[in-house]
LUMDREN-258217 format. One record per atom (N, C-alpha, C): residue number from 1; atom name; x, y, z. Coordinates in steps of 0.05 Angstrom, whole numbers, plus 5000, padded with zeros to 4 digits. Example, Ala and Ser with C-alpha at 12.3 -4.5 7.8 and 13.67 -1.06 7.14 Angstrom:
BEGIN
1,N,5264,4886,5156
1,CA,5246,4910,5156
1,C,5264,4934,5156
2,N,5257,4955,5142
2,CA,5273,4979,5143
2,C,5258,5001,5157
REM end
This chain:
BEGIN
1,N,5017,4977,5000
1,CA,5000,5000,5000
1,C,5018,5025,5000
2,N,5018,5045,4983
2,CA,5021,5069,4977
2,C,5017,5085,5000
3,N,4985,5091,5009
3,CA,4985,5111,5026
3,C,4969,5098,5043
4,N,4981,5110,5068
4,CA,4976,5094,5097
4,C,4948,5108,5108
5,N,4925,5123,5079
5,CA,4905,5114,5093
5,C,4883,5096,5076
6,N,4891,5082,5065
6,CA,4886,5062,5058
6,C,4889,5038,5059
7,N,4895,5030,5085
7,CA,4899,5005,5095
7,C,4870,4980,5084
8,N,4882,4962,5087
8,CA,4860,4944,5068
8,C,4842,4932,5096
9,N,4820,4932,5097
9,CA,4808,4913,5113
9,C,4803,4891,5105
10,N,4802,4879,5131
10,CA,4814,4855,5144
10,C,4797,4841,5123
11,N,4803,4821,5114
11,CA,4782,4807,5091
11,C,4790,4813,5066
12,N,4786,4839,5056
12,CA,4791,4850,5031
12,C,4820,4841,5013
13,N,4838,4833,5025
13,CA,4856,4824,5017
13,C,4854,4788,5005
14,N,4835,4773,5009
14,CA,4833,4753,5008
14,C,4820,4749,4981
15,N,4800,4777,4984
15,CA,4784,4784,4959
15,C,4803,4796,4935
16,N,4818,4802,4945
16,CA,4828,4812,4916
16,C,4845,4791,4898
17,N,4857,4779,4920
17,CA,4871,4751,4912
17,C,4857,4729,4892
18,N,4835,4723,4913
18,CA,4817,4718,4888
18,C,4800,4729,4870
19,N,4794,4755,4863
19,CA,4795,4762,4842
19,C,4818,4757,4816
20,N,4836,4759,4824
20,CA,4861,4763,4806
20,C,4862,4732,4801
21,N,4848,4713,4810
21,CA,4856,4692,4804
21,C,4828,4672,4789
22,N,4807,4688,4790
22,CA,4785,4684,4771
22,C,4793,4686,4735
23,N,4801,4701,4726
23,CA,4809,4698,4697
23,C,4833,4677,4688
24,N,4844,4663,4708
24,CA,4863,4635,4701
24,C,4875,4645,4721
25,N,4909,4612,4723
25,CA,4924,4617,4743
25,C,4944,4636,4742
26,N,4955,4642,4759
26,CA,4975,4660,4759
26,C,4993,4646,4779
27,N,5018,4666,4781
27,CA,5035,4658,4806
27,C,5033,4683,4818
28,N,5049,4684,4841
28,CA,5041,4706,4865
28,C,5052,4735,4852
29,N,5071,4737,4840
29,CA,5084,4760,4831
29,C,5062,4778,4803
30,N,5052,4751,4798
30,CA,5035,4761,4777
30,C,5001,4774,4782
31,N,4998,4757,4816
31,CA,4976,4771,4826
31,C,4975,4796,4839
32,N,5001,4800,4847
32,CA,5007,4828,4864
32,C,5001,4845,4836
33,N,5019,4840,4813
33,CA,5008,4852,4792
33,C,4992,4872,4779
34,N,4977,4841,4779
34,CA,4947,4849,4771
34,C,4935,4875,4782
35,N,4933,4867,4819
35,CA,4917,4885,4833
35,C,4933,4911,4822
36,N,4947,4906,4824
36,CA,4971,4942,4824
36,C,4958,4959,4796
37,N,4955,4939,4774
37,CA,4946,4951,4749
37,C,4915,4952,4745
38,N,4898,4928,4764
38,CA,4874,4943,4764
38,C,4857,4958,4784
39,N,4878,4971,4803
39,CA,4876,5001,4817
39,C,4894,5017,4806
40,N,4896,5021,4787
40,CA,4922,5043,4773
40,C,4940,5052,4792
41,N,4946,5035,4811
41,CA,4971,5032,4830
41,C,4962,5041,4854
42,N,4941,5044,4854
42,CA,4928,5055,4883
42,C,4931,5038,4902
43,N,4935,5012,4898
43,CA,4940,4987,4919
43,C,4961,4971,4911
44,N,4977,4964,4929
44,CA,5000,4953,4921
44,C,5005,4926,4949
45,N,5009,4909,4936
45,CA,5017,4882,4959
45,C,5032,4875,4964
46,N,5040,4886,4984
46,CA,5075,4876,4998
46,C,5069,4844,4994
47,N,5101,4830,4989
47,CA,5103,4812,4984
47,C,5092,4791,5010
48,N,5103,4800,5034
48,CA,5089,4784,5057
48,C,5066,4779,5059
49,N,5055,4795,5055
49,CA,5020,4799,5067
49,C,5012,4786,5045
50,N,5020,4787,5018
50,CA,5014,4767,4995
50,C,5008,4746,4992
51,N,5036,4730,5016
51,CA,5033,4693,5004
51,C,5028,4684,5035
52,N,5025,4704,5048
52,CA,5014,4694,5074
52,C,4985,4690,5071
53,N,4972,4702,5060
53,CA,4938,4704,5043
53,C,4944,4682,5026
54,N,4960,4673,5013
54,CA,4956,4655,4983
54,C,4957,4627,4998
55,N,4980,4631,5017
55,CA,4985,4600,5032
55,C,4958,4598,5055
56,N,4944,4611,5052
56,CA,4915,4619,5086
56,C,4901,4609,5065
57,N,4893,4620,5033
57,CA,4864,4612,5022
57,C,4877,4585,5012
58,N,4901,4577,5010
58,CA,4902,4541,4992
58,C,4893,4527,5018
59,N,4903,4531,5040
59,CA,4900,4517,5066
59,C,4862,4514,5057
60,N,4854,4530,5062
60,CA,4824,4533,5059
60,C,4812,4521,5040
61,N,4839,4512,5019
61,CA,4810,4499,5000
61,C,4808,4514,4974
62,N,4809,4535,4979
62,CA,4795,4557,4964
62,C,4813,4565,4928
63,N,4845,4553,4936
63,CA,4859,4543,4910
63,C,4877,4521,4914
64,N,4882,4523,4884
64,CA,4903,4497,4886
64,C,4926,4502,4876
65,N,4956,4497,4885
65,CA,4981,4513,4880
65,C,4989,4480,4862
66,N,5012,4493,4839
66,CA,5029,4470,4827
66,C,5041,4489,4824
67,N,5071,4469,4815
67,CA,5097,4484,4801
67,C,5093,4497,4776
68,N,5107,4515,4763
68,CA,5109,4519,4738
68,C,5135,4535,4726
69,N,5133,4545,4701
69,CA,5155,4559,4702
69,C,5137,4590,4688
70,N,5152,4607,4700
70,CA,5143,4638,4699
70,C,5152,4644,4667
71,N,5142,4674,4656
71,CA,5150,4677,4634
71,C,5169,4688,4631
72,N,5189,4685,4645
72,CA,5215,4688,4649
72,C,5229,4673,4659
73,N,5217,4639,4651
73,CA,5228,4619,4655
73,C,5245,4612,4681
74,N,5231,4620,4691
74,CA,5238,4613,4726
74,C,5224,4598,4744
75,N,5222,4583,4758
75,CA,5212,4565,4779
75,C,5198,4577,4793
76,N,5161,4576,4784
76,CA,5143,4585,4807
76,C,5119,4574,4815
77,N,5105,4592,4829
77,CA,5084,4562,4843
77,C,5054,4578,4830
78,N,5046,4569,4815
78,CA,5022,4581,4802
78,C,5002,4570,4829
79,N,4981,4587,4830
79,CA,4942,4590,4842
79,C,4925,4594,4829
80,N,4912,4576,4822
80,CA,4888,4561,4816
80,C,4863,4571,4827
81,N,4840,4583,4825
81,CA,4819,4583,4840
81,C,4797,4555,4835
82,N,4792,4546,4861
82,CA,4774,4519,4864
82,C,4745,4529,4862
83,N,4726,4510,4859
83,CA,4694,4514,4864
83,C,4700,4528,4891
84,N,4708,4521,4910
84,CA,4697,4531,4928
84,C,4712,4560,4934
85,N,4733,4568,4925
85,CA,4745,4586,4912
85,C,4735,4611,4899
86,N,4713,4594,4885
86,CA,4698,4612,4868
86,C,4674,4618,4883
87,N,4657,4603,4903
87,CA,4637,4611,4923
87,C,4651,4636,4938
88,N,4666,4632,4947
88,CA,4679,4643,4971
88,C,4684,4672,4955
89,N,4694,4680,4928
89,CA,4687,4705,4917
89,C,4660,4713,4919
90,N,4647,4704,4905
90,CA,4623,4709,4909
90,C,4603,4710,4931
91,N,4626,4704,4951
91,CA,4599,4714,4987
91,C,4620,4735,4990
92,N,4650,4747,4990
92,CA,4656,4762,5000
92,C,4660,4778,4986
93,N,4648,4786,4952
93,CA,4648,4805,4930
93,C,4615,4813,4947
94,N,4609,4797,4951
94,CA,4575,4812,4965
94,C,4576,4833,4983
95,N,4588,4816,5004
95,CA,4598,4829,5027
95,C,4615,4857,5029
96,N,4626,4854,5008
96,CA,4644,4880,5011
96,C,4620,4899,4994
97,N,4621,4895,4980
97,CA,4598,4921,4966
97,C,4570,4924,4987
98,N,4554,4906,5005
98,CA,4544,4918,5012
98,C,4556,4938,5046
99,N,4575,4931,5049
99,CA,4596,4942,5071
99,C,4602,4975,5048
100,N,4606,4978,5028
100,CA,4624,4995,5012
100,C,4592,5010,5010
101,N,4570,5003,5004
101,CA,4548,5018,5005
101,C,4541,5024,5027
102,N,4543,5016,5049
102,CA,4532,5031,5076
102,C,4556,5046,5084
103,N,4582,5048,5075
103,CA,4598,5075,5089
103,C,4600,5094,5068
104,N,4590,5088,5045
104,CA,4580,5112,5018
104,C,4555,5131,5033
105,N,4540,5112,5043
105,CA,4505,5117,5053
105,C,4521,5140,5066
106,N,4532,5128,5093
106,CA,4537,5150,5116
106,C,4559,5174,5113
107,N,4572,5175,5081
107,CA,4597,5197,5073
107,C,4573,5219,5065
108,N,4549,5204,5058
108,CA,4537,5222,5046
108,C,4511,5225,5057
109,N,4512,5226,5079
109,CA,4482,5225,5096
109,C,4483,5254,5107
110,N,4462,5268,5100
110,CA,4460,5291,5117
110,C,4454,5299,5147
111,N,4458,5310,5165
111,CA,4467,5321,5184
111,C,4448,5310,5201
112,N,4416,5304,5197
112,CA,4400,5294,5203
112,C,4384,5283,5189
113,N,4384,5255,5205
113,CA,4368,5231,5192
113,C,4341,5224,5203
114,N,4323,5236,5196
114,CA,4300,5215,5201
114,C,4294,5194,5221
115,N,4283,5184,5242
115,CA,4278,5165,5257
115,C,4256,5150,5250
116,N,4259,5118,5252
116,CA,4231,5103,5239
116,C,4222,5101,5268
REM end
């Protein structure tokens, strides 16, 4: 991360991982990547916090790691997203957007709200 007020919440990092890993596999260098180029660098993944998340969601199930060789012909461990991989996007792609709509709600809620 760039700027320290943008810290990722807790979760959101898991999601991005697998996002980046919905359009085929990748290896980890190529998922930090991704995110970096599809936030026009607004988010960036230290390498730690990376494969500490990659090695947390294979534990889980959620992918599957093999060897490969990079396109720079080097020795790496490609991620796979599993079915359940692909659920697990899709409850915490929910989750975050309706979390991302209720602190939109309250950036933009006027001064006084209504009581039901």
């Amino acid at each position: 991360m760039r700027d320290e007020d943008l810290n990722l919440l807790q979760g959101t990092l898991d999601l991005l991982v697998l996002k980046a890993l919905i359009f085929g596999a990748r290896h980890g260098y190529a998922v930090a990547r991704w995110v970096r180029d599809a936030t026009d660098g607004v988010l960036e993944i230290e390498d730690g916090a990376l494969y500490a998340a990659l090695h947390r969601i294979e534990r889980r199930g959620w992918v599957a790691a093999e060897w490969g060789l990079s396109e720079s012909n080097r020795r790496a461990k490609y991620y796979t997203l599993t079915a359940r991989g692909r659920d697990q996007l899709e409850r915490k792609a929910s989750a975050w957007k309706r979390y991302a709509e209720a602190v939109s709600k309250v950036l933009h809620a006027p001064a006084e709200i209504a009581s039901t």
